[in-house]
ChimeraX commands (.cxc) that place a marker at each C-alpha (Angstrom):
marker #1 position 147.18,104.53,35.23 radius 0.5
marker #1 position 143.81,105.16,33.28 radius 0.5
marker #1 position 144.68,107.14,30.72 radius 0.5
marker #1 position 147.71,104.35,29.93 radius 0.5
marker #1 position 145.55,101.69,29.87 radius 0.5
marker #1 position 142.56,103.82,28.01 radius 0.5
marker #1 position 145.31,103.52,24.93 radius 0.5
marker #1 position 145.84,100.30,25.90 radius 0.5
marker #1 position 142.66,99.32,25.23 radius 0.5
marker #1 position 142.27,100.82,22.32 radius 0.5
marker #1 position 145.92,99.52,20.96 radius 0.5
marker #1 position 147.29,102.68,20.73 radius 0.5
marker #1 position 150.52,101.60,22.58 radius 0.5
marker #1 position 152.42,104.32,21.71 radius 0.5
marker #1 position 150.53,106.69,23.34 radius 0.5
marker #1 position 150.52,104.87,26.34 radius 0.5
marker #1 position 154.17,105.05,26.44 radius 0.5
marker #1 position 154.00,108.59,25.82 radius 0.5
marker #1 position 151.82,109.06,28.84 radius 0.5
marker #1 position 154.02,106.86,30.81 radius 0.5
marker #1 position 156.89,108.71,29.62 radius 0.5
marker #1 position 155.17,111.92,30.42 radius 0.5
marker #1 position 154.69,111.34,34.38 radius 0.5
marker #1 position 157.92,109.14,34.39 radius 0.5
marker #1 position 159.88,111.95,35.38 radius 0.5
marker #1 position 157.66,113.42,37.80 radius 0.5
marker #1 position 157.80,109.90,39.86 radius 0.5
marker #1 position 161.43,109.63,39.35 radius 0.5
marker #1 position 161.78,112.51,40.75 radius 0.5
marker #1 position 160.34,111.92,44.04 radius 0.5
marker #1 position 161.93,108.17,44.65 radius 0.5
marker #1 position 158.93,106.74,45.73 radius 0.5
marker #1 position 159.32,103.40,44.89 radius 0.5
marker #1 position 155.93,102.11,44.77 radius 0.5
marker #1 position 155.45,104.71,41.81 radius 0.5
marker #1 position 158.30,103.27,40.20 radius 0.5
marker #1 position 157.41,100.12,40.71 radius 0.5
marker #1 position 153.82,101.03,38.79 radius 0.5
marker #1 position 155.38,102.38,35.72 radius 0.5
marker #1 position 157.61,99.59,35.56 radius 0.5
marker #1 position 154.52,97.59,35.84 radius 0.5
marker #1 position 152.76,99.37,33.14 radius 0.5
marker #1 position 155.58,99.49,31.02 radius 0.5
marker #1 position 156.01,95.85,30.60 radius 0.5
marker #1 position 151.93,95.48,29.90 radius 0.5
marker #1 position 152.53,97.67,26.97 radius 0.5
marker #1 position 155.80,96.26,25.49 radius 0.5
marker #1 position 154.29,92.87,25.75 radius 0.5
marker #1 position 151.43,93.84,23.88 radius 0.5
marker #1 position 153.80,95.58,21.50 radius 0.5
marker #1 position 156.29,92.21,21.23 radius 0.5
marker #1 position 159.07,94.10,22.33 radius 0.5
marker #1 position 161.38,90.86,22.67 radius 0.5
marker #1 position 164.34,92.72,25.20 radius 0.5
marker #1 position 162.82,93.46,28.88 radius 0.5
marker #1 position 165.49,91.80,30.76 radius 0.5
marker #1 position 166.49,95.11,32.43 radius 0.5
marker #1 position 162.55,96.10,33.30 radius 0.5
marker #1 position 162.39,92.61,34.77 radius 0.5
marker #1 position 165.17,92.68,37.21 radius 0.5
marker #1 position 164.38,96.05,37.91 radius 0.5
marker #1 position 160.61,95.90,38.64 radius 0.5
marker #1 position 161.12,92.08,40.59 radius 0.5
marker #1 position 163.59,94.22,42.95 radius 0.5
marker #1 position 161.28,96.95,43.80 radius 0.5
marker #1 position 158.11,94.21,44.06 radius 0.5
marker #1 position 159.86,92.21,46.44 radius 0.5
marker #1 position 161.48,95.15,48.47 radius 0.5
marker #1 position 158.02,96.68,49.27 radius 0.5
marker #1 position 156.06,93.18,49.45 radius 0.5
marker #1 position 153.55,94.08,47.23 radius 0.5
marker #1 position 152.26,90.49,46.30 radius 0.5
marker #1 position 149.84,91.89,43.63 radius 0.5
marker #1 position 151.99,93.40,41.57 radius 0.5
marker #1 position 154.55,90.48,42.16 radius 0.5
marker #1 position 152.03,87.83,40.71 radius 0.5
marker #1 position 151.31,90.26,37.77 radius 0.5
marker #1 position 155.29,90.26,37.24 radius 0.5
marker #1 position 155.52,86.54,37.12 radius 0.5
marker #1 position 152.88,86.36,34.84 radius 0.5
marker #1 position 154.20,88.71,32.33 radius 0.5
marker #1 position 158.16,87.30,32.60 radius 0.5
marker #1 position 156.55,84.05,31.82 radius 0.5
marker #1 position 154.80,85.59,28.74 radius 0.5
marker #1 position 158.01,86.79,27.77 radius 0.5
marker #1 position 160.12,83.40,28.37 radius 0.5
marker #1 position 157.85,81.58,26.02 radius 0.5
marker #1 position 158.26,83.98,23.59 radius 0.5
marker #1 position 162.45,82.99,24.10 radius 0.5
marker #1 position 161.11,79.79,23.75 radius 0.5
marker #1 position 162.02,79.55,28.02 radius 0.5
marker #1 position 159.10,77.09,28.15 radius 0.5
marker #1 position 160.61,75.28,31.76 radius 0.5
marker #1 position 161.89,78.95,33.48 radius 0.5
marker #1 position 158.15,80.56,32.27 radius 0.5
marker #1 position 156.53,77.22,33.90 radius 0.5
marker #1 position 158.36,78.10,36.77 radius 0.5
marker #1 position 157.61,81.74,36.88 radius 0.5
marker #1 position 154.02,80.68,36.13 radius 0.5
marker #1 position 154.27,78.42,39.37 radius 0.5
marker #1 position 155.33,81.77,41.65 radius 0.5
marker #1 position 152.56,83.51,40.20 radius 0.5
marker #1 position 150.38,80.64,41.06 radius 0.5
marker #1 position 151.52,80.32,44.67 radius 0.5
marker #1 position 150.88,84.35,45.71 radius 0.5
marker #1 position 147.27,83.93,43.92 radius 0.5
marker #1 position 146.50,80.43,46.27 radius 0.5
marker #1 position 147.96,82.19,49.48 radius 0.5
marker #1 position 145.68,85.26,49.17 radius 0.5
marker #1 position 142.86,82.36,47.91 radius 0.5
marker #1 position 142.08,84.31,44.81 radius 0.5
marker #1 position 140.52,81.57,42.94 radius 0.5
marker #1 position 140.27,83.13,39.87 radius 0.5
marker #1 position 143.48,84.06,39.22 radius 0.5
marker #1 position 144.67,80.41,40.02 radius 0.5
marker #1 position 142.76,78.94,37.26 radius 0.5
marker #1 position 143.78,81.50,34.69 radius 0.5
marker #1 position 147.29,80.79,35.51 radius 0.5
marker #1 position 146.49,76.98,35.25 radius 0.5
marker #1 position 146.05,77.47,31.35 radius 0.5
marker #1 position 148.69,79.28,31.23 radius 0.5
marker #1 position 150.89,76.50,32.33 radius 0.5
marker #1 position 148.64,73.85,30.17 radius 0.5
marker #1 position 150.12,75.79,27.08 radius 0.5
marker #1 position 153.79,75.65,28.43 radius 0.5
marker #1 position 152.66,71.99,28.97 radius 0.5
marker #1 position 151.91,72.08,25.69 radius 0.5
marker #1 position 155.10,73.61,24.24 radius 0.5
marker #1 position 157.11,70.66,26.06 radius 0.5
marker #1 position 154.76,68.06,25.00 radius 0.5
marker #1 position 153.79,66.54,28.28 radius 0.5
marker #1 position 150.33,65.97,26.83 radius 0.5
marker #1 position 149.02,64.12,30.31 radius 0.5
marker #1 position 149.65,67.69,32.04 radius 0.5
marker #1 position 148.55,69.62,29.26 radius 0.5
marker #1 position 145.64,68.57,29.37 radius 0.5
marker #1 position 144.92,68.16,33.37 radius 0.5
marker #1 position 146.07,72.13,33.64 radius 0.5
marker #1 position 144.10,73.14,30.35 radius 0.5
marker #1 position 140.68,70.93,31.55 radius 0.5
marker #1 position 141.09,72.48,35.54 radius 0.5
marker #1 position 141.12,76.18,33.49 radius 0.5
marker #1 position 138.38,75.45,31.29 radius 0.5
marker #1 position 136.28,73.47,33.95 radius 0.5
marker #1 position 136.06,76.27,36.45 radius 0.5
marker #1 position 135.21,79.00,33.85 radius 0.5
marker #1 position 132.53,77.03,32.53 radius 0.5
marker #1 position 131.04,76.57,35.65 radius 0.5
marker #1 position 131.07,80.21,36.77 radius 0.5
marker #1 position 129.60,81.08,32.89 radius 0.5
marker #1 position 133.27,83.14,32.25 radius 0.5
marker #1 position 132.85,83.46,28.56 radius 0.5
marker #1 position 135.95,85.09,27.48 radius 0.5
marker #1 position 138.25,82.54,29.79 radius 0.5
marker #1 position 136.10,79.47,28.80 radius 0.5
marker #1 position 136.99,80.64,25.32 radius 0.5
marker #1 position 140.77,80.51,25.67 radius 0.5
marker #1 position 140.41,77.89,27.74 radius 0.5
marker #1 position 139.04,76.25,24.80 radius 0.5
marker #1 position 141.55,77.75,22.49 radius 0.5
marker #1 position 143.86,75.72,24.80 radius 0.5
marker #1 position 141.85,72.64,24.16 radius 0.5
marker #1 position 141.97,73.24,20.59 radius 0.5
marker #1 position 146.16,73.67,20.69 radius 0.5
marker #1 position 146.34,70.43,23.02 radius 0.5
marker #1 position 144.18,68.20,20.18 radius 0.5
marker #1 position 146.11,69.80,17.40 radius 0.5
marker #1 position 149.45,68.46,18.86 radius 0.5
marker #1 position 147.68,65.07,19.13 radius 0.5
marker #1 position 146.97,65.58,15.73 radius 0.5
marker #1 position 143.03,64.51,16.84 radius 0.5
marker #1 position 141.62,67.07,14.57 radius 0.5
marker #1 position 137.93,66.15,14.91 radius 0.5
marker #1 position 138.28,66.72,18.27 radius 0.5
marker #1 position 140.26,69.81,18.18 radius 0.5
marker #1 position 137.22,70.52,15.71 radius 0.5
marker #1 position 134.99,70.29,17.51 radius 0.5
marker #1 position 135.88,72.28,20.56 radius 0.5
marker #1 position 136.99,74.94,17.90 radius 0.5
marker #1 position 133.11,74.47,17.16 radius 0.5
marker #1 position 132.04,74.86,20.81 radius 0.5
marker #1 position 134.16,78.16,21.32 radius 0.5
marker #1 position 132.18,79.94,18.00 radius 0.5
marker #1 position 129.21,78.64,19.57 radius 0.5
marker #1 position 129.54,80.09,22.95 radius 0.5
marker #1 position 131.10,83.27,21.82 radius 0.5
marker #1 position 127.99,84.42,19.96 radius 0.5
marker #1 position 125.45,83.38,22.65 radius 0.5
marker link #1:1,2 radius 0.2
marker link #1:2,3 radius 0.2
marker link #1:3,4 radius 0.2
marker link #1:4,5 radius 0.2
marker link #1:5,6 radius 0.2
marker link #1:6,7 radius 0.2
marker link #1:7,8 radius 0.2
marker link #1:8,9 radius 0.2
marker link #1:9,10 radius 0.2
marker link #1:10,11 radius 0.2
marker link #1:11,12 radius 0.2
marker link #1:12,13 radius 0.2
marker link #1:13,14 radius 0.2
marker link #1:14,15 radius 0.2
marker link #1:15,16 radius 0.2
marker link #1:16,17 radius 0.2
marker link #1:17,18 radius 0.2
marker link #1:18,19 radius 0.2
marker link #1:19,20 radius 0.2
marker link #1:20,21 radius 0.2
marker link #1:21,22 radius 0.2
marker link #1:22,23 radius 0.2
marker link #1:23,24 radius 0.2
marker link #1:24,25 radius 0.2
marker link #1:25,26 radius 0.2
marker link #1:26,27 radius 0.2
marker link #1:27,28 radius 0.2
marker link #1:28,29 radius 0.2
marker link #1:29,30 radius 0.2
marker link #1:30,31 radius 0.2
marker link #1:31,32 radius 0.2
marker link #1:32,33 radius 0.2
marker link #1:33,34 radius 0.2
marker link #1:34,35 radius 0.2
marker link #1:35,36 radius 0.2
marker link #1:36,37 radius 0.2
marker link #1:37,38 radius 0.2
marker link #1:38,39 radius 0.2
marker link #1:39,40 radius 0.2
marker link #1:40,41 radius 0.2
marker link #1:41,42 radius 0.2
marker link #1:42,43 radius 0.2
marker link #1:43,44 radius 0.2
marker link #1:44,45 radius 0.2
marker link #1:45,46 radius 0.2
marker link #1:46,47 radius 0.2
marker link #1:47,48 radius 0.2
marker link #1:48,49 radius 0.2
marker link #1:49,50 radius 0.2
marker link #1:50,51 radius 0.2
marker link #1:51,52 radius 0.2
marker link #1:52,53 radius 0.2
marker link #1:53,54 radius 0.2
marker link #1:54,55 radius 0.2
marker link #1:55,56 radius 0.2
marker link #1:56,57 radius 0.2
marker link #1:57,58 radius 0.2
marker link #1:58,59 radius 0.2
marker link #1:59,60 radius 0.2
marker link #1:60,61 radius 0.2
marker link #1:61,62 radius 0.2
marker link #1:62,63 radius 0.2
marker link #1:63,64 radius 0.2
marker link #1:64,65 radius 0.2
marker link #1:65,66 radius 0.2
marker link #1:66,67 radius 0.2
marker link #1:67,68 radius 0.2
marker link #1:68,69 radius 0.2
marker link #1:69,70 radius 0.2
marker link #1:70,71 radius 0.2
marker link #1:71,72 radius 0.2
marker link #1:72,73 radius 0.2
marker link #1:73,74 radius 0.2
marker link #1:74,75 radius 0.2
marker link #1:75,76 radius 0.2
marker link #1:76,77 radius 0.2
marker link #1:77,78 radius 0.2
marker link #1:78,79 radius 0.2
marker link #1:79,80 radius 0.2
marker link #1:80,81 radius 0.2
marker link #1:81,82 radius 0.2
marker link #1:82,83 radius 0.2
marker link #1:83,84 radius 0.2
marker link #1:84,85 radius 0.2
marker link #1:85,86 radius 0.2
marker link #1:86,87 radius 0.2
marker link #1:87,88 radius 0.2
marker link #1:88,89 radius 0.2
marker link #1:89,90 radius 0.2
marker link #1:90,91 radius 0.2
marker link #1:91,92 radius 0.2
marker link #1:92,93 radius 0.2
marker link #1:93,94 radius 0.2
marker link #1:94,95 radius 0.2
marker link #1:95,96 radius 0.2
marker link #1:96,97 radius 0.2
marker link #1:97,98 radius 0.2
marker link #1:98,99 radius 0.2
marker link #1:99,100 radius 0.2
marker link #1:100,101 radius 0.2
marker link #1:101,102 radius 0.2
marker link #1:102,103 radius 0.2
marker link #1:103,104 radius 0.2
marker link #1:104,105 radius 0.2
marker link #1:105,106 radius 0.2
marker link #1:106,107 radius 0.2
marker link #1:107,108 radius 0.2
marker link #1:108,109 radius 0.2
marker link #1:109,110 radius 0.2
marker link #1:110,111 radius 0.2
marker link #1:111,112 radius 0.2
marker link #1:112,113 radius 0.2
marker link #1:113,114 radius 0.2
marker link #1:114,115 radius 0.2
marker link #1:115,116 radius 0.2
marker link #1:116,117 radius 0.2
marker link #1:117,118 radius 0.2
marker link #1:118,119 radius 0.2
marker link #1:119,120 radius 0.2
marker link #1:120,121 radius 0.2
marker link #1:121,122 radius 0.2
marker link #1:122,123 radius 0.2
marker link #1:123,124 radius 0.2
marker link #1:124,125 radius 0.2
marker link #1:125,126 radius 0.2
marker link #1:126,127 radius 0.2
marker link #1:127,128 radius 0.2
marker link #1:128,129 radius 0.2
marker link #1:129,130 radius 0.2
marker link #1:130,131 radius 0.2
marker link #1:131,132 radius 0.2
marker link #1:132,133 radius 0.2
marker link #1:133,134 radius 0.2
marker link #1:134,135 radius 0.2
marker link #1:135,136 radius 0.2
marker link #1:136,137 radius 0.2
marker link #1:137,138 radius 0.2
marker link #1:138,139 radius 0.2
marker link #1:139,140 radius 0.2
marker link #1:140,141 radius 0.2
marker link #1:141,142 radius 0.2
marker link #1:142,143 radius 0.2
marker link #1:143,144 radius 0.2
marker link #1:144,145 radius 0.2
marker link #1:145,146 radius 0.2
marker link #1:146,147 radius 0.2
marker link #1:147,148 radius 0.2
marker link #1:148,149 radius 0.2
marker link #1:149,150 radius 0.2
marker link #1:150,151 radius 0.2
marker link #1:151,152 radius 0.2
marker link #1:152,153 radius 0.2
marker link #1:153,154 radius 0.2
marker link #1:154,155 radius 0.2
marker link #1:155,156 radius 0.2
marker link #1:156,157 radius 0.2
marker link #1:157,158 radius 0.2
marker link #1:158,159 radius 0.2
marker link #1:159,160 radius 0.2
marker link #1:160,161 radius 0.2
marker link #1:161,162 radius 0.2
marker link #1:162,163 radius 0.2
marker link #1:163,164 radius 0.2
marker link #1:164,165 radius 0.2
marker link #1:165,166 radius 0.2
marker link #1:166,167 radius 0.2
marker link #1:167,168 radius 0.2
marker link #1:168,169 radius 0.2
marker link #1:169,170 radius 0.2
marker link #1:170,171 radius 0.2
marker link #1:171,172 radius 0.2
marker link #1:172,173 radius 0.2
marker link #1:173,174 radius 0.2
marker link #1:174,175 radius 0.2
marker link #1:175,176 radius 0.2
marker link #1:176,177 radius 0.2
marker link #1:177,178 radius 0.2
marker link #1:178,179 radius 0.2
marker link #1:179,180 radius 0.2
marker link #1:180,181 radius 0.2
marker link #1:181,182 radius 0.2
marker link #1:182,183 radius 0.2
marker link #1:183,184 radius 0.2
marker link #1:184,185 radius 0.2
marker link #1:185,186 radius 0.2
marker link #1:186,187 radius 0.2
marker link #1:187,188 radius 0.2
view
């Protein structure tokens, strides 16, 4: 998993697949399914980052293999990444309620965290179906917490959120000036 997410990193995506490609075999092989389940896992993190628009398959294959060994963690990841991929369909209501399953494993293993980064998530499919009121509860909750706990890369797309919520209000001084804010506090 290091070396694929080294590349990651870096943006080199298709030598991540490469790598995965390269011990994909080996973990076939054996029919171990949590080591499936990881490349599956991994796979998906890279073709999102690459757009790749056609996971259906990797989905229903990697949901399978979460749910059949329980693995929670990887589970929430999944959500999270099929509703990434719905909203790219345009799937704004099934990614809000992937989003929600996600949401639900993070608050029953009480990682806070994780809840709030979720909630701007679903602020932005808020967004997309123009339900302003909830738009802006989930996208204030997200931003709210990170402030607090002086999460500077969060509070920024928290604020990015903020600035995406205003815009559909078509309050640009306000989105302004949050879009002011977020330069502010990401040179600090």
């Amino acid at each position: 998993d290091n070396l694929i997410f080294l590349y990651y990193d870096i943006g080199d995506y298709d030598k991540a697949l490469d790598y995965i490609k390269k011990i994909e075999n080996d973990i076939l092989l054996s029919k171990a399914t949590e080591n499936k389940l990881s490349i599956l896992k991994n796979k998906l993190i890279i073709f999102e980052a690459m757009e790749q628009i056609e996971n259906d398959k990797l989905f229903e294959e990697a949901f399978l293999l979460a749910e059949e060994t329980k693995q929670e963690e990887v589970l929430s990841v999944l959500y999270q990444l099929y509703g990434n991929y719905l909203i790219k369909k345009n799937l704004y209501l099934a990614a809000l309620e992937a989003y929600n399953k996600a949401l639900e494993i993070h608050k029953n293993r009480n990682e806070i965290f994780m809840q709030f980064a979720i909630y701007d998530k679903i602020g932005r499919v808020y967004l997309n179906l123009n339900d302003f009121k909830k738009a802006f509860i989930y996208c204030n909750a997200a931003y709210d917490y990170f402030k607090q706990n002086n999460n500077k890369l969060n509070t920024y797309y928290a604020l990015k959120s903020f600035c995406s919520y205003y815009l559909s209000l078509e309050e640009y001084e306000k989105c302004l000036e949050k879009r002011r804010i977020k330069k502010a506090k990401m040179f600090r």
